[in-house]
C-alpha positions in Angstrom: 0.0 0.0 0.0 1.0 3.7 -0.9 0.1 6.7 0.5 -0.6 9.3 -2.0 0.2 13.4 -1.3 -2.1 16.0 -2.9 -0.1 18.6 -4.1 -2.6 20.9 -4.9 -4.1 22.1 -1.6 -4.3 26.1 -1.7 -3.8 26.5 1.5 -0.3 24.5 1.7 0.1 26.9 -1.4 -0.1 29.9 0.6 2.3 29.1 3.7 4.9 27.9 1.0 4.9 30.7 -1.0 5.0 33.2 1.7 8.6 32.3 2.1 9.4 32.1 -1.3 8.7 35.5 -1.5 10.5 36.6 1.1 13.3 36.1 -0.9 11.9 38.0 -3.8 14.9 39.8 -5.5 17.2 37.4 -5.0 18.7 35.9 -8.1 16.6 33.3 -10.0 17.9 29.8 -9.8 18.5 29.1 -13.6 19.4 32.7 -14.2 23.3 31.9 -14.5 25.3 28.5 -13.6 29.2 27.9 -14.2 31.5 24.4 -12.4 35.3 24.2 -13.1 37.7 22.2 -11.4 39.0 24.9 -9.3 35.7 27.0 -7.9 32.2 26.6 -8.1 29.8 29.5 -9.5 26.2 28.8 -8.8 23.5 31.3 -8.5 22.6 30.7 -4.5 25.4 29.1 -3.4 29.4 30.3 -2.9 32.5 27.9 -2.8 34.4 27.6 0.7 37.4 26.0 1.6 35.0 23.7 3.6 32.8 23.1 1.2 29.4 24.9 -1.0 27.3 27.5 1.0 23.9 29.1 0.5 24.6 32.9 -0.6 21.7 35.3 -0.2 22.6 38.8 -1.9 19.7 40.6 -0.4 20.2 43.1 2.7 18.2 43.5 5.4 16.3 46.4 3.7 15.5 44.5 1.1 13.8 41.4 3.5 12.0 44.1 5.7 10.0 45.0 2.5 9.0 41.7 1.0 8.1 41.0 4.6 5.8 43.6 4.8 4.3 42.9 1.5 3.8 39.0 2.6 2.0 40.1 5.7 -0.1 42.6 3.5 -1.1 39.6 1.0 -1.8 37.7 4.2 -3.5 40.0 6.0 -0.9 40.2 9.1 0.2 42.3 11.5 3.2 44.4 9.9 6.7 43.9 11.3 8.2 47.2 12.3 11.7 45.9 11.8 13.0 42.4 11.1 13.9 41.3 14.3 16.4 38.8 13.0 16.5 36.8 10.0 13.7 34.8 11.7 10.6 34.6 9.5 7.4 32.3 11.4 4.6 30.2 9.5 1.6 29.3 11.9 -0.5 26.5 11.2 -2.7 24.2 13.2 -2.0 21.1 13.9 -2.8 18.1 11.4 -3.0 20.7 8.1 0.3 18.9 7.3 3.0 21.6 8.8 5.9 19.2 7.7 4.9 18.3 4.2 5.0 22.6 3.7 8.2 22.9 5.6 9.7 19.9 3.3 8.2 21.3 0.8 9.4 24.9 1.0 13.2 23.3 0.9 12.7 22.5 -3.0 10.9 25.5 -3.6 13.4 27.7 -2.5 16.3 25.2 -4.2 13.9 25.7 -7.4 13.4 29.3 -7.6 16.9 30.5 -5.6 19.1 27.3 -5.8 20.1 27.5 -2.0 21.2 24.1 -1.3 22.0 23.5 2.7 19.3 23.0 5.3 18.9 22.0 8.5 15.7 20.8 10.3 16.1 21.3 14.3 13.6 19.1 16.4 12.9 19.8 20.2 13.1 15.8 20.8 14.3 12.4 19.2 10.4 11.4 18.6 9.8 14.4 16.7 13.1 13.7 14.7 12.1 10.1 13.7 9.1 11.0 13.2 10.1 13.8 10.6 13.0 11.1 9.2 10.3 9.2 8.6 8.0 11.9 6.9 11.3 12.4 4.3 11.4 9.1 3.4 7.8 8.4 2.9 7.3 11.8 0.7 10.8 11.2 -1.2 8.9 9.7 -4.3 6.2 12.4 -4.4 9.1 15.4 -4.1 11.1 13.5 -6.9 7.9 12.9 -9.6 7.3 16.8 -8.5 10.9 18.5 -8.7 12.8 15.9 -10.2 16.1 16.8 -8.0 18.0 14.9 -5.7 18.5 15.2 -2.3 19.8 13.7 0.4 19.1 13.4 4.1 21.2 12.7 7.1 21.2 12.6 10.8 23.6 15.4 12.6 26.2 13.3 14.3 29.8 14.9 15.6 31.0 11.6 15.6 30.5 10.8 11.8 32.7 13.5 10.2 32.3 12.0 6.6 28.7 12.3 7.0 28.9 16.0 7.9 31.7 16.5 5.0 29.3 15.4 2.6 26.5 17.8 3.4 28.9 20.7 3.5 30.6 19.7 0.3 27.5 18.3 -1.9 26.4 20.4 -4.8 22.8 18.5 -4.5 20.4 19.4 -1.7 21.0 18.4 1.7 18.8 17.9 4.4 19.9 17.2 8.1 17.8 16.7 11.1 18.9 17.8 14.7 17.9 16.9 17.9 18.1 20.4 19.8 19.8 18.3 23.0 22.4 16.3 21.5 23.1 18.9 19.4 23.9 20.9 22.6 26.3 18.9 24.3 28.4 19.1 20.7 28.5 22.5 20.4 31.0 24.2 21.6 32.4 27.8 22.7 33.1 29.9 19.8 36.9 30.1 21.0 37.1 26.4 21.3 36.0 26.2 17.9 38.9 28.6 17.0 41.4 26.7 18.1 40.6 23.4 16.5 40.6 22.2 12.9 37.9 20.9 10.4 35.5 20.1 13.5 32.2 18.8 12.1 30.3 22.0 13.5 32.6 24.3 11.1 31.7 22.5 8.1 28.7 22.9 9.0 28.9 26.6 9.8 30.8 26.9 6.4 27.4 26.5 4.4 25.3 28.8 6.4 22.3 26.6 6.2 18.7 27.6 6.1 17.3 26.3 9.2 13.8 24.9 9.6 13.2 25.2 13.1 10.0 22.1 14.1 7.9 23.3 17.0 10.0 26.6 18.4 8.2 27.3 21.3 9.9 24.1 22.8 13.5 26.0 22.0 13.2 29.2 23.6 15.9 28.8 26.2 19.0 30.3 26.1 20.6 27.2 25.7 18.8 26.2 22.6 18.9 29.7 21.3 22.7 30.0 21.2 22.9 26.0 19.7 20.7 27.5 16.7 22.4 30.6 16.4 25.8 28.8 16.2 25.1 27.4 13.3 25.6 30.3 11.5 21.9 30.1 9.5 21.7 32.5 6.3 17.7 32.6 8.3 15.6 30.9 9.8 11.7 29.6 9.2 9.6 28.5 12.3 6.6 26.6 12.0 4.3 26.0 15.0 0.8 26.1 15.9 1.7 27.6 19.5 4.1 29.9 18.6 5.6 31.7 21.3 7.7 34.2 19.6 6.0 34.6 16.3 8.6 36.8 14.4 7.8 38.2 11.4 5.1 36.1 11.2 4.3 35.4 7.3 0.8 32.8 7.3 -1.0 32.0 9.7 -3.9 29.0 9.1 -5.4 29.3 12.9 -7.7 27.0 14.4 -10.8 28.3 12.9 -9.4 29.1 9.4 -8.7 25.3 9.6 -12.2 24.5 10.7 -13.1 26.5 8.0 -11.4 24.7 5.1 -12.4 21.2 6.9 -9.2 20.4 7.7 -10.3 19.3 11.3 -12.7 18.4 13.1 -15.8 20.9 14.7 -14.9 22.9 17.9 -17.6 22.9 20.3 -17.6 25.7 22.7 -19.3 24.6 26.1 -20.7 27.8 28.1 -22.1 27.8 32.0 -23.6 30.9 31.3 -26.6 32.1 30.0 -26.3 34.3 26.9 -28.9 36.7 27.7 -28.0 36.9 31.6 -24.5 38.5 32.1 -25.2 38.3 35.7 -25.2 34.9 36.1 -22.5 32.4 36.9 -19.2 32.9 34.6 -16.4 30.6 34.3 -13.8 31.5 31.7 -11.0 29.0 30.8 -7.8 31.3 30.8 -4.8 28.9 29.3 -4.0 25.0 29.6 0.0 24.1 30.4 0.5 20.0 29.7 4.1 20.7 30.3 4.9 18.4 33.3 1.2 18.1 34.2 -2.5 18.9 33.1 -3.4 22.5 34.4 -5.9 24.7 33.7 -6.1 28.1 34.8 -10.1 29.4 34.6 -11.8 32.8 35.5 -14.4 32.9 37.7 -17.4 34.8 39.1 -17.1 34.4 42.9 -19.7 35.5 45.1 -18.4 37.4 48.3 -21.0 38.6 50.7 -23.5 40.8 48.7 -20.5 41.6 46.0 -19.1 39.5 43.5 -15.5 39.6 42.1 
């Protein structure tokens, strides 16, 4: 049996194109090519000693304004400055937020010819899980974009692996888990002192990083592992984001109900519509964390007040 991907859904569309046009400016990916022996020339990427980079040519400037006119499109919030090369896609849960991230790596290969991406996971569940995803969709991605790819595991330990991402002409995906990743990196003058460790080839490429399910990497710790890796940017997809920078789409939980991509919310009330005097319970925010709380709003009566 075969599972079988639409590729047309509008909405998947939408979130993927929002960060293609991020970019918008940047040189087209068939515009120009040229491979000697001695250096490689191709539009999006640039030749190190350590191996083939992604190359953006657009400034800051430049990615404030095609920012704005994605939110505009998508009827957004507009950012009043960039705040990072950190661009986030919202989408509810079960609309397919990995098939678009996936997705929106040929895209950007297609139109831009960036080459170098990374995937970082809060946990190694999440990380199988999107391995898995790769391998299931590889046949679908090929009939569509007819390019190869590879994908790979991050692993210090496996230099060769890490070579060959940094020194591929082909696009390369690799998938971190944010704690192991951790305990690998090191400080930036340790680095310094130290030759051809796997971290600096993977540096050397300035990867595009996809970051799965941010909200879970907001600590310092994680934020300095990311920002190690030297990313030409990076795109965050969540449904709970709780950062949402530049945010570009955003498919919330009733846009989804909407479409029919899940199932119907019910709303469940203990009080009366027409009597605002009546009892009142309001459910304020859930944390699942370490364990099920809720945190409600209530009317509670105090004497001959209420508060």
């Amino acid at each position: 049996m075969k599972i079988k991907f639409d590729s047309s859904l509008a909405y998947q569309h939408d979130a993927i194109a929002a960060v293609v046009q991020t970019f918008a400016g940047q040189p087209l990916a068939d515009s120009h090519f040229s491979v000697t022996l001695a250096s490689t020339d191709i539009v999006g990427t640039q030749q190190t000693e350590l191996g083939i980079g992604n190359q953006l040519v657009l400034d800051d400037e430049r990615l404030l304004a095609n920012v704005r006119q994605v939110q505009e499109t998508n009827q957004l919030p507009r950012s009043e400055t960039l705040m990072g090369r950190h661009f986030s896609i919202e989408m509810e849960t079960g609309t397919g937020k990995t098939y678009v991230y996936l997705r929106t790596i040929f895209e950007l290969n297609k139109e831009y010819g960036f080459t170098k991406f990374i995937i970082v996971v809060p946990s190694v569940p999440i990380r199988e899980g999107v391995l898995a995803s790769i391998d299931l969709m590889k046949e679908h991605f090929t009939a569509i974009y007819n390019q190869p790819f590879s994908r790979v595991v991050y692993d210090s330990k496996a230099l060769g692996q890490v070579r060959q991402f940094a020194t591929s002409n082909a696009i390369q995906i690799m998938i971190m888990n944010i704690q192991s990743f951790q305990k690998d990196v090191k400080d930036d003058s340790e680095i310094a002192s130290l030759t051809a460790e796997p971290i600096e080839f993977v540096q050397a490429t300035r990867p595009i990083v996809i970051v799965d399910e941010p909200q879970n990497m907001e600590a310092e710790a994680s934020r300095r592992a990311i920002e190690r890796l030297h990313p030409l940017c990076t795109l965050r997809y969540s449904a709970t984001h709780k950062n949402p920078y530049n945010l570009l789409y955003k498919l919330d939980p009733i846009q989804a109900y909407d479409l029919r991509l899940v199932k119907r919310i019910e709303v469940a009330s203990v009080r009366a519509e027409a009597n605002l005097n009546a009892a009142f319970v309001e459910l304020v925010a859930v944390d699942n964390k370490k364990a099920l709380r809720a945190q409600p709003k209530l009317n509670v009566a105090n004497g001959a007040s209420a508060k």
